[in-house]
N, C-alpha and C positions, 0 to 999 in steps of 0.2 A: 458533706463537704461544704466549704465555708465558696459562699457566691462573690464572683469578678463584677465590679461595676468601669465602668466608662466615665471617667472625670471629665476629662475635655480633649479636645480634638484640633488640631492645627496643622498648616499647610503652607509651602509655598507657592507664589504665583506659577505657572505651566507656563514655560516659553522657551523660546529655541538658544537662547544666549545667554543665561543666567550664569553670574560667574562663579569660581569657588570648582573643588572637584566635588568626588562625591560626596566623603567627609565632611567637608566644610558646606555644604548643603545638607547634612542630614544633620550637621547641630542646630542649624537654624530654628526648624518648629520645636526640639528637645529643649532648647532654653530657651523658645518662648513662652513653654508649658509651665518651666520652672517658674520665669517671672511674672508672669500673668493671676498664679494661685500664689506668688509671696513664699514657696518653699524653701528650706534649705537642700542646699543641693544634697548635702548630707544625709535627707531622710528619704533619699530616693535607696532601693535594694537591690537593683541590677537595673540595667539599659541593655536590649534587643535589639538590633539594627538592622533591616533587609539589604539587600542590594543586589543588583543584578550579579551572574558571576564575569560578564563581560564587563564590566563595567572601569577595567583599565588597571587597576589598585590591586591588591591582593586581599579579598573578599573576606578571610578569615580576621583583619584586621580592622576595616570599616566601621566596625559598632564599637574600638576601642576610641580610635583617635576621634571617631564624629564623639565620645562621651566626654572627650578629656577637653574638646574645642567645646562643646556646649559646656564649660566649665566644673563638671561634674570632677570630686576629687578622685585621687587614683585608686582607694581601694575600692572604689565600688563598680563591682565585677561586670564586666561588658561581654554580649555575644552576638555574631553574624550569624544571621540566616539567610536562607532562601530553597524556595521548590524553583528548580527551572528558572526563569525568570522573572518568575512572581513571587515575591519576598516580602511586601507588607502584611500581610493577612497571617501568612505562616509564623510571624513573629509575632503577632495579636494573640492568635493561639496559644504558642507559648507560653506569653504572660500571662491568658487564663488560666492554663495548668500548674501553672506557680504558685497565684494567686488561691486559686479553688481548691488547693491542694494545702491551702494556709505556710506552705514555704516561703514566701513572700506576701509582703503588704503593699510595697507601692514599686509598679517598674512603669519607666520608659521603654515605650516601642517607636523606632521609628524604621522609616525607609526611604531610598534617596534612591535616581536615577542621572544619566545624562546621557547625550545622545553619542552612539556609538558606531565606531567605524565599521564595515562590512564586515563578515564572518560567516564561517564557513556553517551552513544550517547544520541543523540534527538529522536527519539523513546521513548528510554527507560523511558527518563525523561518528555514528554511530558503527561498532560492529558489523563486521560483514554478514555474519547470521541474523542480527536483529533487524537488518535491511532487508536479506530474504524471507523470515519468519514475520516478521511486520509488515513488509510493503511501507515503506515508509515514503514518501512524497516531501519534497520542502512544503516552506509555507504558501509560496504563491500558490503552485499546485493546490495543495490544501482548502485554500480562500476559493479557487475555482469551485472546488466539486461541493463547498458548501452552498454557492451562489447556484449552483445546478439542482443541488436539494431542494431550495427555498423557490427555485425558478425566477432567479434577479437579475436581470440584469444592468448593463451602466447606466441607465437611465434611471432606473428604478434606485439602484444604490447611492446618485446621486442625491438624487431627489432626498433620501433617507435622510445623510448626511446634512442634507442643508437646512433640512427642517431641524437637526441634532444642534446646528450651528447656531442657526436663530434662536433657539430655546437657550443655549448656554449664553449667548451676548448680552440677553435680554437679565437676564438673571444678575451679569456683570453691571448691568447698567444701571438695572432699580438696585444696584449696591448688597443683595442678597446673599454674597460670598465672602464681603466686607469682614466681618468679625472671625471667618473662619482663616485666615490668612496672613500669616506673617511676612512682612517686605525681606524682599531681597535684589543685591545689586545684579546688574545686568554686565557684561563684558567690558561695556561706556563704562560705565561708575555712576549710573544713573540709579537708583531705587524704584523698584518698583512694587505694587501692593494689590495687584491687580493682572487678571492673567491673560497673555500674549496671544491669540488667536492663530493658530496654522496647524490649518485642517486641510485632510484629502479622504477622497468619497471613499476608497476603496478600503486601507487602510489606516492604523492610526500613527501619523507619523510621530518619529520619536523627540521627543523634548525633554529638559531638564527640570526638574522638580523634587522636592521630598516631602516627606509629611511624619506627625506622630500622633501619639493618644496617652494619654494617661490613663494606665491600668490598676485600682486601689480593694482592697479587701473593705468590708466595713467597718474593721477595726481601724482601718487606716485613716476613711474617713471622718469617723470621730475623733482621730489623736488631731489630727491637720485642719479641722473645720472645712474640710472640702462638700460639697454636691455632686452627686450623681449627676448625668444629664443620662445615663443608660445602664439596662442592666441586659451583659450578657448571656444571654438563657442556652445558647447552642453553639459548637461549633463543627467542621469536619471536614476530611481530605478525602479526597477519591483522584482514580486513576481511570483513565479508561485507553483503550486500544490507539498508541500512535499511529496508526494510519488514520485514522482524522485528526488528528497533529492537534486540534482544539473540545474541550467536552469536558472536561476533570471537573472545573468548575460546578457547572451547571448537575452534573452529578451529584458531589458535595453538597451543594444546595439542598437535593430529593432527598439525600442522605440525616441532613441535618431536619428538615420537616416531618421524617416517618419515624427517626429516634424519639422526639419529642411529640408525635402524634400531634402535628401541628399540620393542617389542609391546608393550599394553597389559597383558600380565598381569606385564611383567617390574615395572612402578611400583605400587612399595608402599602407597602413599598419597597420594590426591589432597585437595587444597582448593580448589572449583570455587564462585570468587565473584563470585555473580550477583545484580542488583538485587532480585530479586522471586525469590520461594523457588517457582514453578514452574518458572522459567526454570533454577534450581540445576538441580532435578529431572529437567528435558526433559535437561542436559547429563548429569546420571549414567546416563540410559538409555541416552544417543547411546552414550555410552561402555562400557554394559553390566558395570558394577563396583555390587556392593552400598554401602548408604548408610554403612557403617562406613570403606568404605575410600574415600568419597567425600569425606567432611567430617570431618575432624579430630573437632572436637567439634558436630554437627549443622551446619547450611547456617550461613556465615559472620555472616547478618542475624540470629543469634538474641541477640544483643546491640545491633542496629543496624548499619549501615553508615555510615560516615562519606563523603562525596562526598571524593574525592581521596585518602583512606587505603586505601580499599577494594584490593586487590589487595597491598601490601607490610606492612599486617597480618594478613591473609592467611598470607603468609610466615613470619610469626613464630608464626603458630600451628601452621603445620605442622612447620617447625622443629624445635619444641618436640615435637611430637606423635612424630615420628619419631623423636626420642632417647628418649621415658618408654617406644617398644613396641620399643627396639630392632630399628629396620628400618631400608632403606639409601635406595631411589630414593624421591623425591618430588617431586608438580608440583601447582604455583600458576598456576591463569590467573585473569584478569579480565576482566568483559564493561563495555562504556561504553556509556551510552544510542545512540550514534552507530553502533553495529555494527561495534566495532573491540573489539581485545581483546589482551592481552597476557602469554603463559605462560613461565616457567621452571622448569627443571628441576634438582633437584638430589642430589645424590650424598656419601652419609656418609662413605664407604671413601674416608680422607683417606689420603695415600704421598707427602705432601711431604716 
């Protein structure tokens, strides 16, 4: 099978009042990829686009209009994904089995979120059998009995968070996020390039954001003069038991290292993004890797998590993270309120 590489990676800044809905946020980093490498939009073969399914819009729709706003022409075919509500990974995915499968040479993935109104959990809204055969718990619930696992309590998960906060600031500040990020207006009309800080210990609160990657064959690379910056070696989905409402992830991950017969001390660096910063935490011990090599720049909510970005900005941080320490393996899971989750892996030592 012919191998997916990773072109480049971009993002908009994380804040609470970014304007534009989700659409109009998710073309953002899609035509900044375009203009950044000088492509025709025309030699793009489909655009992928996650999004939450709360996310206000009609979700089936999302990866058309964000392809036709990122000025992408109209025949070139657009689709929404999403697990749960994690949607940028699962649409990464995708574009590798396109790709790797030589159906396609060059797609756009992206994914957008923004912050949303109350809603009735999964519990709530589940079957009345899968609520007695499951035991299903909302999310608070859930965050507790994880925080009881780990034995955290508020002091302790404070603490966590703040130390996650000062790492992501500091990060903003030596300009280290700079290239990976495309401006966007705020609800003022102001621009911004640079991301909005609002954090809370427990969990990650919701903000607005998208992000995308450019997914290319080798053949693509050579017709386009494009560079790798990554080559994706592994990818995978797992499910596990919604009565821990969190885990899929982290699963995905194990799933992804024993296919490939890859150890956990061979991956350089992970980005383990979970809704609630105990649940990060629970997955750094399963996994037994210190918090440096767990989170790029502390747990991914120390900016917010956006519903349906979560997992493929992710990506872009690690990414990025990987090139500033000079390291080679890296992996990205995400966990979905559903108990589903979705990791890939990637590898710097390009030999195309």
């Amino acid at each position: 099978m012919a191998e997916a590489f990773l072109v480049d990676a971009l993002r908009t800044p994380l804040g609470p009042s970014l304007a534009g809905g989700v659409e109009a946020l998710a073309a953002l980093p899609l035509q900044g990829l375009i203009d950044r490498h000088g492509l025709d939009p025309r030699s793009i073969d489909e655009v992928i686009v996650g999004s939450s399914p709360r996310a206000g819009v009609e979700p089936a729709m999302v990866a058309r209009w964000a392809a036709l706003l990122a000025g992408l022409p109209f025949f070139v075919p657009a689709r929404s994904v999403h697990r749960g509500d994690a949607a940028g990974l699962p649409g990464l995915s995708a574009a590798v089995e396109l790709v790797a499968s030589g159906y396609r040479d060059l797609v756009l993935v992206g994914a957008a979120g923004v912050p949303q109104p109350a809603w009735a959990s999964l519990h709530e809204r589940a079957p009345a059998a899968l609520r007695w055969n499951h035991g299903f718990v909302g999310p608070a619930e859930a965050a507790d009995i994880w925080c009881r696992r780990l034995e955290l309590d508020a002091d302790a998960l404070t603490e966590l968070a703040q130390a996650d906060l000062a790492r992501a600031l500091q990060a903003v500040e030596d300009g280290e996020l700079d290239e990976e990020i495309v401006p966007s207006l705020d609800t003022d009309g102001a621009w911004h390039g640079r991301d909005l800080p609002q954090h809370a210990a427990a969990a990650a609160p919701e903000v607005a954001g998208a992000a995308a990657v450019l997914v290319a064959s080798d053949q693509a690379l050579a017709d386009h003069g494009l560079k790798a910056r990554a080559r994706v070696v592994g990818q995978a989905a797992a499910g596990v038991d919604p009565t821990a409402t969190w885990g899929g992830g982290i699963v995905a991950g194990q799933r992804v290292l024993a296919e490939l017969a890859v150890g956990i001390d061979e991956v350089d660096l992970f980005e383990l993004d979970a809704p609630f910063r105990a649940v990060g935490e629970g997955h750094r011990r399963d996994l037994g890797v210190g918090v440096e090599a767990a989170f790029a720049l502390g747990s991914p909510g120390a900016f917010g998590r956006p519903p349906g970005t979560s997992g493929l900005r992710s990506l872009v941080t690690l990414l990025g993270a990987l090139e500033r320490r000079d390291l080679r393996f890296g992996l990205a899971s995400v966990d979905s309120v559903d108990g589903q989750g979705t990791a890939v892996l990637l590898d710097r030592a390009i030999y195309s």
